[in-house]
N, C-alpha and C positions, 0 to 999 in steps of 0.2 A: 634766797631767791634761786629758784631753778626752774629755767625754760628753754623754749626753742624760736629759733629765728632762722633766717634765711634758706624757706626751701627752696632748690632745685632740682631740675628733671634733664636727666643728662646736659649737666653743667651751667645751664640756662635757667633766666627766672621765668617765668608763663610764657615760655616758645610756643609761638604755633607755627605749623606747616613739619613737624616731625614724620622723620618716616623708620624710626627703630622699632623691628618686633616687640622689643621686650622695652623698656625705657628704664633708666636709672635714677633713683629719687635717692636725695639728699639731703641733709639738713646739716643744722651748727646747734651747739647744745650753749646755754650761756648759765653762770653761775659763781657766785660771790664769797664760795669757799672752796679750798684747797680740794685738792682729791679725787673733782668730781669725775665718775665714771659714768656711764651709761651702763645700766643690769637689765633693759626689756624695753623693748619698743610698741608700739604697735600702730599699723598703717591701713588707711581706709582708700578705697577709691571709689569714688561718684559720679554718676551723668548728671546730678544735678548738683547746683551750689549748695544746696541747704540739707546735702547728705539724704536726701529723703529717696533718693534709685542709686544703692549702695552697690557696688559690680564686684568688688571684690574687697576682703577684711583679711589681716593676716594675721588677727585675735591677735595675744599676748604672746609676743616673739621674747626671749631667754637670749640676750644678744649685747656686743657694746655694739656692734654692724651699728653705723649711721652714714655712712657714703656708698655709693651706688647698690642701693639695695633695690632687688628686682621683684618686681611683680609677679611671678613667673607664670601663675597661672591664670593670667587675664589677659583674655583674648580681645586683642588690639585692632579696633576697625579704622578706617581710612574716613577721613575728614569727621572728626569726633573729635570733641572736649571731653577731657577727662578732669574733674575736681579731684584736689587728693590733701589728706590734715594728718597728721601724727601727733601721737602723745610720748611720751618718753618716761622714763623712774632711774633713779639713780643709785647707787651701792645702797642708800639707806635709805633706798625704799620711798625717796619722796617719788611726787607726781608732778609730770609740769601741765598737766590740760593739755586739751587739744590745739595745735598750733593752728596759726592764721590759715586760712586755704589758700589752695596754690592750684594750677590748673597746668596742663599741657593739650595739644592739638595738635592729630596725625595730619598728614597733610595727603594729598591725592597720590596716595604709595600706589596704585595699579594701571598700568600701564593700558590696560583693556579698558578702563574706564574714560577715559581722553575722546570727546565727541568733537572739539575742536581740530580746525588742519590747521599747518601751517600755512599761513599766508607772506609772501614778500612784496614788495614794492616794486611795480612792470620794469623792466628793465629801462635805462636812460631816462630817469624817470625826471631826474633835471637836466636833460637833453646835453648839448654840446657846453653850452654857457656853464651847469653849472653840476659837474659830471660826480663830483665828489660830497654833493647835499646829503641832508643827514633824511630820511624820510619822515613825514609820519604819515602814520595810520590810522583811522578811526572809523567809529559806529556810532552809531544814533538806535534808540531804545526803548521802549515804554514799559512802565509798569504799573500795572490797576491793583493797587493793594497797598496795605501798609507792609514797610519790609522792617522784619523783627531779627535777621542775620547773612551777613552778605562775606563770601570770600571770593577775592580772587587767586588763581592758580595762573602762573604764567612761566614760561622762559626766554628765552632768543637761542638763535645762531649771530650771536656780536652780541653784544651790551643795549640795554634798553633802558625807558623809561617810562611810565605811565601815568596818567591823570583820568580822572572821573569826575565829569562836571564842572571841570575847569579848575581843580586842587590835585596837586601832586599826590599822588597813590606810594606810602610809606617812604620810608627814612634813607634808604640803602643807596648806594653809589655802583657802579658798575658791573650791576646784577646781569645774566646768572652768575660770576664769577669765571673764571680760568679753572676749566676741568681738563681731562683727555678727551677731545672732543670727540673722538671716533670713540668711543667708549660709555663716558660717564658726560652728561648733563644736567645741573642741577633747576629742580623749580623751585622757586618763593611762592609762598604763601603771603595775605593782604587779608587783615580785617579789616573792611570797606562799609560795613553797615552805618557809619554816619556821613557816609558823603555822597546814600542813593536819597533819592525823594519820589515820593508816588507824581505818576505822570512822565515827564519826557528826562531824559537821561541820556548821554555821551561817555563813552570812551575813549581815549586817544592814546596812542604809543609815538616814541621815536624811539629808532632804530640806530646804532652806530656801528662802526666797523671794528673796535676792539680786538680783544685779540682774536678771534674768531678768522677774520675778513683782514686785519687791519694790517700793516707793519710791525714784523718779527724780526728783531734779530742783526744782525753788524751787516747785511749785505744788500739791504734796499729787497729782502723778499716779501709779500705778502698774499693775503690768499693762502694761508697756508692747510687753512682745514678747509674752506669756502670761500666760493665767488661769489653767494649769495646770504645778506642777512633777510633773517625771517623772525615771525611771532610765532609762538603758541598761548592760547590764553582760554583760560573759562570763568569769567564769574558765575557761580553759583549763587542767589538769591532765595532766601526762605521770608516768605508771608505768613502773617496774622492769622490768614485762614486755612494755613497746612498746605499751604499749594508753595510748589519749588518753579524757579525758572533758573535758564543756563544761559548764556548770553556767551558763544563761544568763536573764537577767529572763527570765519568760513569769509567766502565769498562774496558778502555784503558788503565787508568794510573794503573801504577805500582810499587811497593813497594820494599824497602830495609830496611836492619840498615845503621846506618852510627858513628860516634865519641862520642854520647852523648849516653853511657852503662848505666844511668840510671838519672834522673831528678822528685825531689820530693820536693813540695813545701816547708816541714820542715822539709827533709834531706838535699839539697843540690843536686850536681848533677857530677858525674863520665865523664869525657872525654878523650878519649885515641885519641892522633893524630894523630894516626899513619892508622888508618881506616877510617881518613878522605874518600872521594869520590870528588877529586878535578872536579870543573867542572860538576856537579850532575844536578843542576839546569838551565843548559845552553843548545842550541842546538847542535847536534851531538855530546851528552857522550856517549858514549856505557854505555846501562843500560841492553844489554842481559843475563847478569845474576840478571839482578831482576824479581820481582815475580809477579804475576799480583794479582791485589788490589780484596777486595770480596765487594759485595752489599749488607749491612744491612738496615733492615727494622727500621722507628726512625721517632716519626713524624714529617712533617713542617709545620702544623698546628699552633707549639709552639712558630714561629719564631717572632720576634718583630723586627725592626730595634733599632740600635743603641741608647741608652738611655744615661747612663753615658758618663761622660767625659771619655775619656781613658787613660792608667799608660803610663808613658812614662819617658825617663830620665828626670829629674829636673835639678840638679845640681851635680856639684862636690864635692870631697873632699880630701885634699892631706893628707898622716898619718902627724902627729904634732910631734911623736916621734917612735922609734924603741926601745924597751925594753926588756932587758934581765930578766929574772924572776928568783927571790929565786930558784925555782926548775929547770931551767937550759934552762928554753924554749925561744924560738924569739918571740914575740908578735907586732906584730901592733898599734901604739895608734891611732885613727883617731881621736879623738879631741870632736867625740859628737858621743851621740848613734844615730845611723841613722838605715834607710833599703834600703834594695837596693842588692849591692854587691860586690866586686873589682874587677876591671881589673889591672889585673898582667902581668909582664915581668917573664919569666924565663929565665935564662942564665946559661946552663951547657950541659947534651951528651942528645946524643939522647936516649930515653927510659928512660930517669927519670922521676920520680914522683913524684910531690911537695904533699902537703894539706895543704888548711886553714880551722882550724874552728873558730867558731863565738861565742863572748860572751860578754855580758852588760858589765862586771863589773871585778874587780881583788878581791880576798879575802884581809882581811885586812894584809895578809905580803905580800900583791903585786905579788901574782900569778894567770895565769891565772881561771879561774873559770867560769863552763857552768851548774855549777846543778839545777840553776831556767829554763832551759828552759827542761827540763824533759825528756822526749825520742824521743825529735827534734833534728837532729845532727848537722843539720848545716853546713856539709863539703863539700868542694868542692876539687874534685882528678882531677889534669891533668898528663896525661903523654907525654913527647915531643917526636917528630917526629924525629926531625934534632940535631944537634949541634950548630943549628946558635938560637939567641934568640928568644923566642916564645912569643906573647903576649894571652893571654884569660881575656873573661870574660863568665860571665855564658849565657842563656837565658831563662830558664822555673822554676826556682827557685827565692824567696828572703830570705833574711836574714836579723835579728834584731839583731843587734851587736854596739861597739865600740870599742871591744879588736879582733883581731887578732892574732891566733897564728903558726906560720911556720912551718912548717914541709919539709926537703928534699929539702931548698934550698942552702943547705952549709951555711960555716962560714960567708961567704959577702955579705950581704944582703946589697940594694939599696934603701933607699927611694923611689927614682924616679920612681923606679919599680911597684909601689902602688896607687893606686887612687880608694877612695871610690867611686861606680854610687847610685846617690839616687834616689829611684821609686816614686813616688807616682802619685793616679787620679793627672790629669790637670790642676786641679783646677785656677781660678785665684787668686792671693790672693790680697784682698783687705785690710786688717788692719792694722794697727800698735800702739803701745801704748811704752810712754816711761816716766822716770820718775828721780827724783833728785836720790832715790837708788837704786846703782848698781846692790843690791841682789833682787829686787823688778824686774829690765830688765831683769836679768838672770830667772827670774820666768816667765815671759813674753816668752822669749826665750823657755824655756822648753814647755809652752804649743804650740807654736806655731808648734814645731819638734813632741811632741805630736800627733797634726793632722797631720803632713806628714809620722810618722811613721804608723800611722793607719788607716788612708782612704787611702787604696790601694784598690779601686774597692768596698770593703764594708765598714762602719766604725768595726773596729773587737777594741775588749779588749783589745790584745796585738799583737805583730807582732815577735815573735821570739820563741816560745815555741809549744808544738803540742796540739795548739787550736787555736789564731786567728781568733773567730768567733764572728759574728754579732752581740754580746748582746745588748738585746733593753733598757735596763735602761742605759748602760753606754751611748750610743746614745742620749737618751734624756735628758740626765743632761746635754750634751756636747754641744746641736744644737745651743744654742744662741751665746754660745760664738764662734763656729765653723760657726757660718754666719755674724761675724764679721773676723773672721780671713782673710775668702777665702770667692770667691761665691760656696756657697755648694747648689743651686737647682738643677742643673741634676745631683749632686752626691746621696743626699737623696730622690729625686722624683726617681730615678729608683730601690733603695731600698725600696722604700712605696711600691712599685709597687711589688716586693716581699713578702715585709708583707702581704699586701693584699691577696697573692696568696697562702700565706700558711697559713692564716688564719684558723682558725676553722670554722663548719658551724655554730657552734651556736656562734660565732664571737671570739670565744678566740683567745690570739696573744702567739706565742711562746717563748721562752726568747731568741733562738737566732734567726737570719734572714739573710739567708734562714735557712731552719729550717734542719740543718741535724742530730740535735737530736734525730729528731724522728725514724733514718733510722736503730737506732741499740740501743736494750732497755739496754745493759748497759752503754752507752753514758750517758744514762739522767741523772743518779745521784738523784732527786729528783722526782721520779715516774712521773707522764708527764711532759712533761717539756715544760707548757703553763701555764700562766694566774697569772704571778705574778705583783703585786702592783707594779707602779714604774715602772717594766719592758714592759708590757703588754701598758703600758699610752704612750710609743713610735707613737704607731698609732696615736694618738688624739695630742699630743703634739710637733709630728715633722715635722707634715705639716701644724699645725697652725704656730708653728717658721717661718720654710719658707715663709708662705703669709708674716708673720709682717715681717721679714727681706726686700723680695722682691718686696711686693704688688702682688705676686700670688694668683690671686682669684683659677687659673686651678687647681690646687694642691689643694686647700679644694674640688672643684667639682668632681677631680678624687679621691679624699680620703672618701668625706663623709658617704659613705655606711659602709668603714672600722672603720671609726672613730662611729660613728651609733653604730656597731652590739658590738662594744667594751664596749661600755657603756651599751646597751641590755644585754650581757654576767654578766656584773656584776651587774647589776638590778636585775637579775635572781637566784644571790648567797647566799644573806646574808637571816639571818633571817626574816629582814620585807627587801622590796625594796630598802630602804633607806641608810643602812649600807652593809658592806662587811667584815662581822667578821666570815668566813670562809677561810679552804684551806689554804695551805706552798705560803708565800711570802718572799721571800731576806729581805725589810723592810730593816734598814738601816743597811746594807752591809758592812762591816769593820770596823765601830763606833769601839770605845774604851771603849765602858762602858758597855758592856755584862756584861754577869755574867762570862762568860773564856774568860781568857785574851788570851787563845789562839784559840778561836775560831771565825770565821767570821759573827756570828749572833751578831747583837749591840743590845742595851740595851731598844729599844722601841720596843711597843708593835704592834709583824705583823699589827692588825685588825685594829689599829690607822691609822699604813701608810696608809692600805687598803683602810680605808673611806675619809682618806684626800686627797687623790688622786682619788676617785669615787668621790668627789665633784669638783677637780678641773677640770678632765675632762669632767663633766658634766656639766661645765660652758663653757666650750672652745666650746663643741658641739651644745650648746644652742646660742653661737656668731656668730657658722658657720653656725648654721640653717638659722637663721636669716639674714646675709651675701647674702643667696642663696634663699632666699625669699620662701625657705618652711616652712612655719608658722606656722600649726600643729603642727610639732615637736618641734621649736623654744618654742612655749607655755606649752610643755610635758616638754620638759627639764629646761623649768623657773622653772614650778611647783617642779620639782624631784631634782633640785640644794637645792630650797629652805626646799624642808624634808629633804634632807641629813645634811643640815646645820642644821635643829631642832633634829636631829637623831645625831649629833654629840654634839652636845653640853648636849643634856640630860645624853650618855652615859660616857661622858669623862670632863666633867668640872662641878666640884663640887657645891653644892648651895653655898658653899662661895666663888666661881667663881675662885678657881684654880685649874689647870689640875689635872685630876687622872694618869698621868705619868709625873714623875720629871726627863724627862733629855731631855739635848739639843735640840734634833732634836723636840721633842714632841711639844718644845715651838716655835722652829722657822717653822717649818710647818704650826701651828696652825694659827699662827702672819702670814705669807705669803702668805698662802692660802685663807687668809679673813675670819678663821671660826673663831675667838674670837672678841668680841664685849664689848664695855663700859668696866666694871670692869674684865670681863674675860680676857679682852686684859690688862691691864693696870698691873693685876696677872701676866702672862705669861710674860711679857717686866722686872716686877723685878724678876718672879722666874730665865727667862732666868741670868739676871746679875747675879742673885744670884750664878746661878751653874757656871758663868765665873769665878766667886772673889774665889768660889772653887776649882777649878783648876789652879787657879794664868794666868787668862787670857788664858788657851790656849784650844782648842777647842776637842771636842772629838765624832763630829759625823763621819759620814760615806758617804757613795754612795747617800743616801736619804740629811740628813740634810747640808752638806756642799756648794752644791749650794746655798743656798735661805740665810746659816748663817750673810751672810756679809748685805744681803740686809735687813732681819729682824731687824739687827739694826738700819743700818742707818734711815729704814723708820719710826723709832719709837722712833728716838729723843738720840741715842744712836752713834754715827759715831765717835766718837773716839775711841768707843771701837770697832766697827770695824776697825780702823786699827792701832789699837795695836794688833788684832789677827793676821792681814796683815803682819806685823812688827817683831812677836818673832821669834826668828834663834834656839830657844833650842826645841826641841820633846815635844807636838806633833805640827808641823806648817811647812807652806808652807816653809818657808827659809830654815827649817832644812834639807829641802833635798838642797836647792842648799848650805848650807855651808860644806854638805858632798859632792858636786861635780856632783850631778847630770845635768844633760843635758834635761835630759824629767822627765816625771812626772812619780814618782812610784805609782803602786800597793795600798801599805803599806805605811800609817805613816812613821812606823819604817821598813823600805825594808833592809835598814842597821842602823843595831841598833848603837846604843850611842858608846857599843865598841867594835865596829866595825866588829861585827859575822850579821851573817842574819838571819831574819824569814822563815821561813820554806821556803824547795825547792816547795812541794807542790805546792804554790799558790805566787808567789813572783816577779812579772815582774816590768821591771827599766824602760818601755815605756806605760803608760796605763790611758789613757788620763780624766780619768774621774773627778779625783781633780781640775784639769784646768779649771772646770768650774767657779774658781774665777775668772776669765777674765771676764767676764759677768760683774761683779761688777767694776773691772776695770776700763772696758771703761763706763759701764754707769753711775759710781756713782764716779770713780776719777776723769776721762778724762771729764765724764759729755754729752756723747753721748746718747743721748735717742729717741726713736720711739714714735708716736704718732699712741695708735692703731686705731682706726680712719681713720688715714692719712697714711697708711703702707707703708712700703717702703722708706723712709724717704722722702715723698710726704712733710709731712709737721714734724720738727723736732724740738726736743725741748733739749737745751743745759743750763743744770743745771750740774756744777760740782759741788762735796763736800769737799774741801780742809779738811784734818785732820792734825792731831799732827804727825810730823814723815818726813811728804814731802815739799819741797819747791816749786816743782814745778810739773806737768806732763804735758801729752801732747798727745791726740789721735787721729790717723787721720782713716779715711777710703773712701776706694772707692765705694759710692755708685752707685744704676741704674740712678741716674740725674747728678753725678759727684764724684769732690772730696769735703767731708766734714770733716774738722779742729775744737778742741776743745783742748784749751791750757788756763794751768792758772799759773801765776808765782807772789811768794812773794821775791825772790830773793832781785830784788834789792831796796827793802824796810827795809830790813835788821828787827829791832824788829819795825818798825812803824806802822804797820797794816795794809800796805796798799797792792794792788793786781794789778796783771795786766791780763786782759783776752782776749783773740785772735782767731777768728770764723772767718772760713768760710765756708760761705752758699752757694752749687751748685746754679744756675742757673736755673728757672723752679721748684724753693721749698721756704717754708717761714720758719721763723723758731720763737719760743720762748727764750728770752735766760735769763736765772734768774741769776740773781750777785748775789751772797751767802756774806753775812756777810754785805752789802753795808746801810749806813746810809743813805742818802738823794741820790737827784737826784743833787743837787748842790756839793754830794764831787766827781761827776762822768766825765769822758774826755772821749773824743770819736773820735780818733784821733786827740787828742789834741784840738777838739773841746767841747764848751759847752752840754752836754747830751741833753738837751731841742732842740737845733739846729740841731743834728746832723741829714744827711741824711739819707734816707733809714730807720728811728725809728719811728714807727708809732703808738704806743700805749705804754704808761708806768704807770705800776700798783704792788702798795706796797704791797707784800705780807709776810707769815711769813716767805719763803724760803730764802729773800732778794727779789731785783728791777727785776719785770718784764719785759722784754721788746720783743714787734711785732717788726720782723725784716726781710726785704725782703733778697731776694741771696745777695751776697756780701761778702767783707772782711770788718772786726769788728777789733777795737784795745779797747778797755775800760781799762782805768787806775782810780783808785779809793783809798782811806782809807777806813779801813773797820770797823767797828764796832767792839771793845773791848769786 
């Protein structure tokens, strides 16, 4: 059996509203014998289903290419369907037919084509009474025809929502998204053709203040882009008889309030139901007492089609318990911190008014508690219409919670009444990792909820307190392990594409992105708030993740200028070119060995981070030069890697060749980044032990050292003591927050201390993903999933796991762009004998390496019960120190073994 399944077109299964010149098709090859390769492809594209107006054939392509392969020479029009089928053959020549069809659609890429204005709602439009109503807007319609295809094109200034004819208009949550607003705006695309009808038709919008208009940020600012939200909108309509109609914002529609008195992304949001406007959005409401809408000037210039995936509901969640609190209150348990929001039942008269508010966590006597999320409230007010039961949930706000607490709904409260909605981008998710200890899956568990709590449309710090923004360090600690979880390319290509936008001229990058720091000088806290070590290396280090994750060459081509002027920016700072020992950097960021233990500055020296991050990214940009075949620069930045690396070592590693900084992060930076050499590195591998046996094993970097901690070991002959770090349950370590019950990843080490009081309200969130980046290690160094950078993508993969002291077993699987790839190792049922059982499978169209760790000969090895020497599909085997190397085509792998003592 050999075939194809799951096309895609730039990452996406039948996207419409795309606005890529060129668009990238993909496929998955599937097949029930070893070996298989792809030898020749060939791709069709059509304007119609049944291939019958064929636009472009790229005949019998000599290729294994089956991810992002480019059209190149078809000319891409704006609001068009594209059908597109592939056939494939494989080394031996079989054929698999032509795959299912698969379609994509441009969406309104030209900016000159926009007949629509903006429209907003008259100013005070719900007067003194009700100043903070959410608006809507609508029109009334007709159409003489049967309609055979309908889209709408829309965006805001704030977050919107749409209905036509009385049904919600697609899936999406707080669309356009968070862009640079002075910049980039993204439009959605709406296929609407089954919700017009010939004769009278409506449209309706509401309008919210999101981040646009809304509250930004720790200081009560808002308005940070605008005072004013607005619409833009066209539907386009095609009839029966070849005739088009545009139905576009102008000056017609007209404006109300309606139920939703006030909606704020970190307050929550106020609805009274009693002002419903039943019927608003349908044809013949009487809307003569609405207002007519005004035309503001805004440009569309800015407009971009759709980029990210869009938020939309995920999953559910039932509460797990109802709880009465020491101080007398109803709380909700929902069982994990999630975001999102509940949809509630109320059952009592008419004109009551419930509240919930939202909070991580209970103090240690088991009451509710919100003082880490600061002057985010969090609440949600309904008041009922009727006497008969009412359900609500929100639509222009989220919330970062797992406690819930009632208000106003009497003594009887229902379970059933409760069901958490969780938001997040769309992500696919592709990983999974699992493992003999329980407290080791629930750490898995936390980081995964991690990224669904915080890639809502950006990756942000936290998701429930008033801030929520795009820090670029915690982003780039996160990317590797966050493109094993999920496919994070059109979550983080449409944030580069930010970065980019709010870049500095002379290339600085900001710490957060979008940058709404800059929009109110007491935001910043740290005088500009650009150009930190660590934070700033975002640009250069998260769209080089992405190629290696995806094999995205696009994403170096559309980042290289950013990633370029970023390196120029610090070229530009230090005393000689080489160093960066100027200027406020974070540096590592909540470490434990500052000099104040209650302060967030850790105990290494800013300029160290600085230069060992100006050498790494000046290695990344020197691969990507080279990658893109501009060679100039590619030789600039050999030369300027290589000072920095004699520019480091002269200033920071002693003539007796150990570090002039003794802690943690200093050694493992050092060790990870490549800049210690012979005896300096051999210094730094015993000083690092040294400062472990000092702490009794347990670790005390921060934002900077804690990523790279577990890998510095293991690659230096040290792997059980990574995971004995892995492994301690008492402060400071990763277990210690799940044996206190966390769900996500804190903050803080210590978020809740030892007994059981907290660190400061300040700065102290219970979802905040950036310690997660042990997952990284995880899957590459437990599970033993690794890229070949080279061969990106998991083109060509190399599967070395590191069994240590502590696990019996683990186990990682992911889906990659060529399939699914399996990496599993079990001593289980060898009990103390030595021996190992390891279990791979190789997608289809990939080859892989696979290294047995601890394996004595090739004679103590079985290979589904086969002799190693015999077995199929092993085409090279070579002894190295890691253990038995072995070339091994797609397939599934069983190898059972004794292992060396």
């Amino acid at each position: 059996m050999f075939g194809i399944y799951e096309l895609r077109c730039d990452y996406r299964i039948n996207p419409i509203g795309l606005g890529a010149r060129i668009p990238r098709l993909s496929w998955k090859l599937q097949s029930d014998r070893r070996g298989t390769v792809q030898s020749a492809y060939r791709l069709q594209v059509s304007l119609g289903e049944q291939f019958d107006s064929i636009v472009w054939d790229s005949e019998v392509v000599r290729s294994e290419q089956s991810v992002h392969v480019e059209p190149q020479e078809l000319a891409i029009l704006p609001r068009t369907r594209y059908y597109y089928r592939v056939e494939a053959w494989n080394e031996a020549g079989e054929g698999s037919g032509w795959s299912e069809t698969a379609f994509w659609e441009t969406g309104l890429t030209d900016a000159g084509k926009w007949d629509a204005d903006w429209i907003a709602a008259p100013e005070k439009i719900g007067g003194d009474v009700f100043p903070e109503a959410v608006p809507m807007l609508r029109r009334d319609f007709a159409i003489d025809g049967i309609v055979t295809s309908a889209r709408i094109y829309a965006t805001a200034l704030g977050i919107y929502e749409l209905e036509l004819n009385g049904q919600r208009v697609g899936d999406s949550y707080f669309s356009p998204g968070w862009t640079s607003y002075d910049h980039r705006l993204q439009v959605q695309t709406y296929e609407v053709t089954e919700l017009l009808q010939s004769g009278d038709n409506a449209i309706g919008a509401q309008l919210a203040n999101g981040w646009y208009r809304g509250y930004l940020g720790w200081d009560g600012h808002r308005e940070l882009y605008g005072s004013q939200t607005a619409l833009l909108l066209q539907l386009h309509i095609e009839l029966a008889d070849g005739r088009s109609i545009v139905i576009a914002s102008d000056d017609s529609w007209r404006a109300a309030t309606g139920p939703i008195l006030m909606s704020e992304l970190y307050h929550g949001e106020t609805y009274d139901a009693n002002l419903e406007k039943e019927g608003w959005s349908q044809a013949g409401f009487d809307g003569s007492d609405w207002l007519p809408v005004k035309l503001i000037e805004h440009s569309k210039s800015i407009l971009i089609p759709q980029e990210n995936v869009p938020v939309r509901k995920i999953e559910e969640l039932a509460p797990i318990a109802i709880l009465h609190t020491p101080s007398g209150d109803t709380v909700l348990d929902m069982g994990q911190n999630m975001v999102g929001w509940v949809r509630f039942t109320v059952r009592g008269d008419e004109g009551q008014t419930v509240m919930l508010r939202h909070a991580e966590v209970l103090d240690k006597e088991g009451n509710f508690y919100n003082g880490n999320i600061r002057a985010a409230k969090q609440l949600i007010t309904y008041t009922k219409k009727s006497n008969e039961p009412e359900t609500f949930e929100p639509r222009f706000t989220f919330q970062g919670f797992r406690y819930v607490q009632l208000s106003g709904f009497g003594e009887s409260v229902r379970p059933d009444d409760f069901i958490g909605v969780v938001l997040h981008s769309d992500m696919q998710m592709t990983g999974s990792f699992a493992c003999s200890e329980p407290l080791v899956n629930q750490l898995q568990h936390n980081i995964t909820w991690g990224l669904k709590g915080n890639f809502l449309d950006v990756p942000t710090d936290c998701p429930q307190r008033d801030e929520r923004l795009g820090w670029t360090g915690d982003a780039q600690v996160f990317a590797r392990t966050a493109g094993y979880l999920a496919n994070v390319a059109p979550f983080f290509g449409k944030w580069l594409g930010d970065l980019s936008a709010d870049q500095d001229p002379d290339g600085g990058v900001p710490f957060v992105v979008p940058n709404m720091l800059e929009k109110k000088p007491s935001l910043q806290n740290f005088g500009r708030p650009v150009n930190s070590a660590a934070w700033g290396d975002a640009a250069v280090i998260v769209p080089w993740t992405v190629y290696q994750c995806y094999g995205d060459k696009r994403i170096l081509e559309d980042q290289y200028e950013s990633m370029r002027a970023w390196v120029e920016y610090i070229r530009g700072q230090g005393g000689t070119e080489s160093l960066w020992d100027t200027g406020f950097h974070f540096a590592d960021w909540l470490a434990l060995d500052g000099p104040d233990p209650n302060s967030p500055i850790g105990g290494t020296d800013m300029h160290y981070v600085a230069t060992a991050y100006f050498s790494y990214s000046t290695s990344i940009v020197q691969k990507t030069a080279d990658l893109l075949g501009r060679w100039d620069d590619a030789r600039d930045y050999a030369s300027l890697y290589d000072a920095i690396r004699s520019s480091f070592e002269a200033k920071y590693v002693q003539p007796s060749g150990e570090m002039t900084i003794p802690t943690q992060t200093a050694q493992v930076i050092g060790l990870y980044f490549g800049l210690l050499h012979g005896d300096a590195r051999e210094k730094a591998i015993s000083k690092l032990m040294e400062l472990l046996e000092e702490s009794d094993h347990h670790l005390k970097t921060g934002f900077v050292g804690t990523p790279y901690l577990n890998f510095a070991l293991s690659e230096n002959g040290q792997n059980d003591e990574a995971y004995k770090l892995l492994l301690q349950q008492d402060y400071p370590s990763w277990l210690y927050q799940v044996t206190k019950g966390a769900t996500t990843i804190w903050e803080h080490w210590d978020g809740i201390k030892q007994d059981g009081s907290f660190w400061s309200d300040s700065m102290n969130s219970f979802n905040h993903y950036a310690y997660g980046a042990i997952g990284d290690w995880l899957y590459r160094n437990v599970a033993g999933i690794h890229m070949v950078e080279d061969q990106p993508g998991y083109k060509q993969i190399r599967i070395q796991p590191q069994p240590g002291p502590g696990l019996t077993w683990a186990e990682g699987k992911l889906e990659t762009m060529y399939g699914t790839l399996i990496s599993r190792w079990s001593r289980e049922q060898f009990g103390s004998g030595g021996g190992m059982e390891v279990t791979v499978v190789i997608p289809p169209n990939t080859r892989a390496e696979i290294v047995l760790p601890g394996s004595a000969s090739i004679e103590d090895i079985t290979e589904s019960g086969i002799a190693l020497a015999d077995a199929e599909g092993i085409q090279n085997i070579e002894l190295t120190t890691a253990g038995l190397k072995l070339l091994a085509a797609s397939g599934d792998y069983r190898f059972v073994y004794q292992t060396l003592s």
